[in-house]
Every structure is written in structure tokens, then in C-alpha cells.
N, C-alpha and C positions, 0 to 999 in steps of 0.2 A: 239442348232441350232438357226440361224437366224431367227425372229421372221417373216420376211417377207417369208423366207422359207417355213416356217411352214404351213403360209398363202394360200404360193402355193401348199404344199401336200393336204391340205384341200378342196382347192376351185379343186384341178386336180382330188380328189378321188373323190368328191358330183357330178362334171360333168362328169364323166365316167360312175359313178353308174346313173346319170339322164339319157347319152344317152343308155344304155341299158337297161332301167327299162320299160315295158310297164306299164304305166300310167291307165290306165282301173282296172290293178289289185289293184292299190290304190288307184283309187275310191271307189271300191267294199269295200276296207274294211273298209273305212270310213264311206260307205254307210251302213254297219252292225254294226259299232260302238257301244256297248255297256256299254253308258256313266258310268252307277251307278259301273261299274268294275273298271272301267280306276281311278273313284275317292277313291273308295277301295285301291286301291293301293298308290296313294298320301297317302294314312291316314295312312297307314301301312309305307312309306318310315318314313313319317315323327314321326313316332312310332322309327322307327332303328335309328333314330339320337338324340332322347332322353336318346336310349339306349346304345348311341357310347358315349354322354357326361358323361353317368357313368358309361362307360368304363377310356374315358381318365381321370376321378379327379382320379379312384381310383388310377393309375400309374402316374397320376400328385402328389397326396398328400404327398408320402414317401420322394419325390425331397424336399417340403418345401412348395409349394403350394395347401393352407389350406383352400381351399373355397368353399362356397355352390357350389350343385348341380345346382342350377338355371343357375349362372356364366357361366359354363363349357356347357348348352346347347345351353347359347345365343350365344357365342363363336364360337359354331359349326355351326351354322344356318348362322351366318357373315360369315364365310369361305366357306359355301355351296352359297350363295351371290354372294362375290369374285370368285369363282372358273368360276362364267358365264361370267365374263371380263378378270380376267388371263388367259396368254395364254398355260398354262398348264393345265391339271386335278387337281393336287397336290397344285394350287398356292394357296388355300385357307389355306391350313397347315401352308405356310409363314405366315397368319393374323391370325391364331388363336394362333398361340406363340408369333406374336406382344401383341397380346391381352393379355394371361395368365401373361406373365412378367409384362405388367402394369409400366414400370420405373424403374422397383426396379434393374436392371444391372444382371440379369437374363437367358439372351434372348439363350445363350447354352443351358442350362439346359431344360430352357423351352420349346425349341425345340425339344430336346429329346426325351421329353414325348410328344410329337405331330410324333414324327417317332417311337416312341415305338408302341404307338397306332394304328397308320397308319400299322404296320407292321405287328401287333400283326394281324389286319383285314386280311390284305392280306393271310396270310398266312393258315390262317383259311380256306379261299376264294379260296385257291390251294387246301388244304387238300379234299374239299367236291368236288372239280372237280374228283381227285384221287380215291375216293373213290367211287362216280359216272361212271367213265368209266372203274371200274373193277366191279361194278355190276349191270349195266344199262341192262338191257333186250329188249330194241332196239339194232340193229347192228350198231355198229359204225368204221368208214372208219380208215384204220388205221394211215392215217395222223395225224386224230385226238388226237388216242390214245399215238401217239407220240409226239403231240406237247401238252398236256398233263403231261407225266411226264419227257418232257424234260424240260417243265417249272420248277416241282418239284425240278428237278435234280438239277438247276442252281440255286433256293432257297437254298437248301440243301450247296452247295457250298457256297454260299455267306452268310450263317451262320455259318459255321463254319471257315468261314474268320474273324469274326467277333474279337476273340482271339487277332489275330495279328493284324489286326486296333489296338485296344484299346494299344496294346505294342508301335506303329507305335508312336503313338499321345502322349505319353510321355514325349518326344522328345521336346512338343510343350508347352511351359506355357499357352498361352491364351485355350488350349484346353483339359489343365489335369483335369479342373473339370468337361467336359463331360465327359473324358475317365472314371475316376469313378464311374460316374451316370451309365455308360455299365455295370461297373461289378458289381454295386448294383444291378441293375436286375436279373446278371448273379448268384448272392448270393439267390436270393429272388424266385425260382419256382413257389414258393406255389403261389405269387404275379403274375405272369405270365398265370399261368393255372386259376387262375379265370378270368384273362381279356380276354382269349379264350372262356372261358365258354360265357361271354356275346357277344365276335367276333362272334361265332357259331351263336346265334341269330339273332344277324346285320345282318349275311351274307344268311344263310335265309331268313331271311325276305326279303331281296334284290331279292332273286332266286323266291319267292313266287308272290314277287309282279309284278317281269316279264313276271309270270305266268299268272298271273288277265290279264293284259293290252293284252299279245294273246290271253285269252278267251275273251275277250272283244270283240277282231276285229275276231276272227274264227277261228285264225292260226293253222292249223293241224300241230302243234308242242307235239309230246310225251312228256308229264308232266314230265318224266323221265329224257329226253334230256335237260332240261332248268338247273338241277344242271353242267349239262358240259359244254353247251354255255356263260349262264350267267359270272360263273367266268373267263373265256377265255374272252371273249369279254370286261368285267370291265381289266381285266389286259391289253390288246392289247391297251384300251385307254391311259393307263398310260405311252408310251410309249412314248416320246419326240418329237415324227415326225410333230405333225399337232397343231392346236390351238383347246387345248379342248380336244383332242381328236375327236374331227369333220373331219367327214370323215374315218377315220377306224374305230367308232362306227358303221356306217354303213355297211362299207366294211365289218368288220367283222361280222355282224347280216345276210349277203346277203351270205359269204362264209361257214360259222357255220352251219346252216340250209335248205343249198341246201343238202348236204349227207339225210336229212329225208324226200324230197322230198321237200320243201316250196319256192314257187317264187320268184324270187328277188322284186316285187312288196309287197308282204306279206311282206316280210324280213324287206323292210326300212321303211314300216307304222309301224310296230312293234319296230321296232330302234328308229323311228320319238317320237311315243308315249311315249318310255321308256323317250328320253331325257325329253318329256313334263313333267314327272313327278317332274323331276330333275328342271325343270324350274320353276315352278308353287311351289315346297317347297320352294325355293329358296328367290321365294317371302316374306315369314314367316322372311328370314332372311336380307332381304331391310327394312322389318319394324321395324324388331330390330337394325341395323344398323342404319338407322334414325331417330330413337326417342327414342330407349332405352340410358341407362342414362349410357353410356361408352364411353371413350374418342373416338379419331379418327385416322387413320393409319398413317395419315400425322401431327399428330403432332408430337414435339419432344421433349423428356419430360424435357432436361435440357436446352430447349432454351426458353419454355415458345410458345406463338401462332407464328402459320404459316400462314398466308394468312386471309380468312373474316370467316372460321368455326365457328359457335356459342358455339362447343363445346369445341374448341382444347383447351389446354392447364392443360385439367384435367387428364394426363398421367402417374400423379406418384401418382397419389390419393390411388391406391395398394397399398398392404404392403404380403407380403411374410413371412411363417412363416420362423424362420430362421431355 
């Protein structure tokens, strides 16, 4: 979609959700803010992205990319960075397989294991929804519970499409050595079920820490309820429409939470706060990005420097195991 597009579904959803939002109710819950919670969860977000970088080396490593643990978190924290300028959710995944490849002529492969991992999350992130709105003991509307495992359902589909992609691509020289990297995965379980084992992690942590930031401001949200919103709402952003995800993070925290009673005032402090989290780790990953000792997005590794960066031109300094 049109990036200016985008632009407008964002700026038309923030100003809809503004004129209908009484504003008193987000005073109050800023006015109850309970800071030392809000930064609890920062420390916990920023705990799940130590634990997503050792997720991804471990399904990076077997590709041929052989590197510390370090590498692969600073990696993340840059792409957690990027993601507050790209105008997607996902744009940070582009800089973090710019990054992993390093020069070395890579950059499929590399990617791969940047949607292996991406995917391997998400899916995790559906499964605890699934299994949350068959045994949540609040009532839940049954839109929900449909839109739910119709998500599931269209997961379910688009993995086992996955088969005929990889036959599809073939076809293709510049792209047969991704289609391989597919089916090493597809060879490799044992490889897969541990990277869900630490997904499961990630993605709690993420459902818990959304937790802290409503206890923080009061939000009479059933503890129970936040496995179902949380992941509904992280996938609704992923969804192409807006910059960021801005603006149906909101929409959906204001739609998700009116079934348990919660004001659309509650709704978008709680949204507000979540992103703040997301903003404020983010940070951790400008300071790696400007001073840690890794080349830059804009250089090009067989042109030598781009422009006045003090860093560019150290792009191939990688080496890939082979």
C-alpha cells in the first residue's frame, strides 16, 4: 500500500478514536500511574529481545551464520530502532538480515532465518490466543472467539502452502537456495520445537508485560483476558494498512476490551503506554546503532562509502561460516 495511504489510515483511525474518546478518562489513568510497573515491563520487554536473539542464531547457525550471541542481540535492538521509522511493523526484519549477511552475498538466506524466526514467534502468539479463548473463564463475545481461530485457521493454511511455494520457486535459480534453506527446516523439527520452546517465552513475556502496564494505570482487565487481546492486537498491527501499525494498535486495544467492560479512555492509555514501552527499548537500540562498532544500512559493501558516514564502508568485514 501507498505509503501516503498508510499515512491516512493512521492519522483517520488516531482522529476518530480522539473524537470519541472522553479525555478525563485519560487523565485519570495517568493521574494513577504506577511508574515502578510501567518500568518493570520495559526490563521484561527488553529481557524477551535477548531472548528472541537466541532464538534467531540458534536458526541462523545451521544456514552458516556462525556468530556470537552478542551479534545477534545487537541486531535485534537495531531493528527494534528501525521499526519506529519504517513504515511497517516488520521493517526492522529488512535491517536485521541487512545486518546478519554482513557482504558476504547472502542476503536470501539471511532473510530466511529472520522470517523463520519472525514466524516461528507469531505462531506461538496464535497458539496461546487458541488456547486462551478455550479456557478463559471470563465470557468471551463470540466475535472474538471467531476471529480467533479464524486467524488460526488461515495460519494453518498458509503452512501447509508452504510445500508448494518451495516446488513453485524452483523454477527460479536466484531463489533455489532459499527454497532449500525451507526444506532444511522442514528436515530439522527437533530444530524448530526448540525455537518455539524459547517463542513461548518471548511471547509471554510480551502478554505479561502488557499485564504490569494495566496494573499500573488500574485497567480492570481480567488477567486471563490479556492472553487473548495481546496476541490479536500484536497480529492486527502487522497488518499493512497504517505506518507502524499506528492507529489499529489503538483501534484494536479500544475494540478488544470494550466486551470486558473497559473505556475507550482506559483502552488507548493502555495502548499509549504499551507503545511507550516499545519506544523507550528502542532507544537501547539508537545507541547500538550509533556507536556500536557495525557497519551502516546505507553502505554498499562492493562500492566502498556512501555519503559522509564515519562508519560506512566496513560491510564486508563478516565472514560467514560456509
Amino acid at each position: 500500500m501507498n505509503k501516503t495511504l498508510k499515512l491516512g489510515v493512521s492519522a483517520g483511525l488516531l482522529g476518530w478514536l480522539a473524537w470519541r474518546t472522553d479525555w478525563a478518562q485519560v487523565g485519570q489513568s495517568f493521574a494513577h500511574l504506577r511508574v515502578g510497573l510501567w518500568l518493570a515491563a520495559v526490563g521484561l520487554y527488553l529481557l524477551s529481545q535477548v531472548l528472541s536473539g537466541l532464538r534467531w542464531q540458534m536458526l541462523a547457525r545451521p544456514l552458516g551464520f556462525c556468530r556470537p550471541l552478542g551479534p545477534f542481540v545487537a541486531f535485534y535492538f537495531i531493528g527494534m530502532y528501525f521499526n519506529l521509522f519504517l513504515p511497517t511493523s516488520v521493517g526492522g526484519d529488512v535491517v536485521r538480515a541487512w545486518y546478519l549477511d554482513g557482504g558476504s552475498g547472502r542476503r536470501l538466506t539471511a532473510f530466511l532465518s529472520v522470517f523463520v524466526d519472525r514466524l516461528s514467534g507469531l505462531l506461538v502468539l496464535l497458539g496461546l490466543a487458541c488456547v486462551a479463548v478455550a479456557v478463559c473463564p471470563v465470557p468471551v463475545p463470540g466475535w472474538v472467539v471467531t476471529s480467533v481461530w479464524g486467524t488460526a485457521a488461515c495460519a494453518v493454511l498458509g503452512l501447509l502452502s508452504l510445500p508448494l511455494l518451495t516446488q513453485w520457486t524452483r523454477r527460479f535459480a536466484r531463489v533455489r537456495s532459499l527454497a532449500d534453506s525451507v526444506r532444511f527446516y522442514g528436515r530439522h523439527p527437533g530444530l524448530l520445537l526448540s525455537s518455539a520452546g524459547l517463542s513461548v517465552a518471548v511471547q509471554a513475556a510480551n502478554v505479561v508485560l502488557v499485564w504490569l502496564v494495566g496494573e499500573a494505570i488500574g485497567a480492570p482487565v481480567p488477567a486471563a483476558y490479556y492472553w487473548i487481546m495481546v496476541p490479536m492486537v500484536t497480529l492486527l498491527t502487522l497488518v499493512p494498512l497504517s505506518v507502524n501499525g499506528m492507529g489499529l494498535r489503538e483501534w484494536g486495544m479500544v475494540l478488544f476490551l470494550r466486551p470486558v467492560g473497559v473505556a475507550a479512555g482506559t483502552a488507548l492509555s493502555l495502548a499509549f503506554l504499551w507503545f511507550c514501552v516499545f519506544t523507550v527499548s528502542s532507544l537501547c537500540g539508537a545507541a547500538v546503532y550509533l556507536w556500536g562498532s557495525f557497519p551502516r544500512p546505507e553502505v554498499q559493501p562492493d562500492h566502498g562509502p556512501l555519503g559522509d558516514h564515519s562508519r560506512q564502508g566496513r560491510a564486508g568485514q563478516y565472514q560467514t561460516a560456509a
